[in-house]
C-alpha positions as CSV (number, residue, x, y, z in Angstrom):
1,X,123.3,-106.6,-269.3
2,X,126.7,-107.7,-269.5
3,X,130.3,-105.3,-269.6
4,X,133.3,-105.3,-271.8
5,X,136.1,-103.8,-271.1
6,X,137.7,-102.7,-274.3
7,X,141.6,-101.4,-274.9
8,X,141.4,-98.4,-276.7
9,X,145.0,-97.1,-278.1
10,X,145.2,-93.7,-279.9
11,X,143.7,-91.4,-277.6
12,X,146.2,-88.1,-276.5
13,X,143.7,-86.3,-275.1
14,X,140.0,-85.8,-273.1
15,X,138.4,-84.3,-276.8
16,X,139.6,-88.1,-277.7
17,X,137.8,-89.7,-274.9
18,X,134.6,-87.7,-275.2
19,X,134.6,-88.8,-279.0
20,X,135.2,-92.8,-278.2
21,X,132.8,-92.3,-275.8
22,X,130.0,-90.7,-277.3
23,X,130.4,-93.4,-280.6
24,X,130.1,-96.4,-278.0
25,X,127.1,-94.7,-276.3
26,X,125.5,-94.2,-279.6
27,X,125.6,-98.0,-280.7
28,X,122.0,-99.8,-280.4
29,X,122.4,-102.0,-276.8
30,X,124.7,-99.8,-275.3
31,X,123.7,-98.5,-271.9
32,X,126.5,-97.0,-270.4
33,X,130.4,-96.2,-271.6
34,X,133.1,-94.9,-269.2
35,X,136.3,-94.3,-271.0
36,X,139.2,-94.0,-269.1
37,X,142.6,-92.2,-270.5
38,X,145.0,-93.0,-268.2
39,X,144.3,-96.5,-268.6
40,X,143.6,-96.6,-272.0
41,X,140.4,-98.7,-271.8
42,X,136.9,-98.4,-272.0
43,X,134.1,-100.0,-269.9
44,X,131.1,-100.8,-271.7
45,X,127.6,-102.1,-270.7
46,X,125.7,-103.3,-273.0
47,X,122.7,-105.8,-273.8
48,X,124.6,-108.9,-275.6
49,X,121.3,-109.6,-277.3
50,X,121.2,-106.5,-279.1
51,X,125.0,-106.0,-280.3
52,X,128.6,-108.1,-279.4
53,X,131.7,-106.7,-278.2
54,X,133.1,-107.2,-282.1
55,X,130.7,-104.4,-283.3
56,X,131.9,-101.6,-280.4
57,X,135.5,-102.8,-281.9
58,X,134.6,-101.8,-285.3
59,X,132.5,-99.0,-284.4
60,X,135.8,-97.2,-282.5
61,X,138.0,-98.3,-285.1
62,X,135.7,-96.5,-287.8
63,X,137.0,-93.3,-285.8
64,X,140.4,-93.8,-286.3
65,X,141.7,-95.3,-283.3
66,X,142.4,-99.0,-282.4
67,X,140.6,-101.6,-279.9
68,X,140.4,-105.1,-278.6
69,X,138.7,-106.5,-276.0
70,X,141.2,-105.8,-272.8
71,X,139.6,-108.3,-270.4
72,X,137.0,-108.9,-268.4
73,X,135.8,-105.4,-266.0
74,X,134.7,-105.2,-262.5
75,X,131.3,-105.1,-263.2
76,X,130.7,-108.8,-265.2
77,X,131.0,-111.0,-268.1
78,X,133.0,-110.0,-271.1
């Protein structure tokens, strides 16, 4: 397992966490994602042999709001 953190912009509000939040978990690989308001980011563990940090991008984006991989989290790789 590795973990991304991704920079999420767009999100006012905790509906717009729970929403970015419940897209990431729902991607194939992903086993846990914490997203974080305040901060505007989102940390994201996944298994890099089943999906890349490109496809949570895309899949966040496909709910209207922007991301880009924010740099590297506590918890490991990128």
């Amino acid at each position: 397992m590795e973990t991304a953190r991704l920079k999420i912009g767009g999100m006012t509000c905790g509906h717009c966490v729970e929403t970015v939040e419940k897209v990431l978990q729902n991607q194939g690989g992903v086993r846990n994602a914490t997203v974080h308001l305040d901060s505007g980011a989102a940390d994201v563990e996944y298994d890099a042999g089943s999906i890349a940090p490109e496809q949570l991008i895309a899949a966040v984006e496909a709910e209207g709001y922007t991301a880009a991989i924010g740099g590297n989290s506590a918890g490991g790789a990128r």
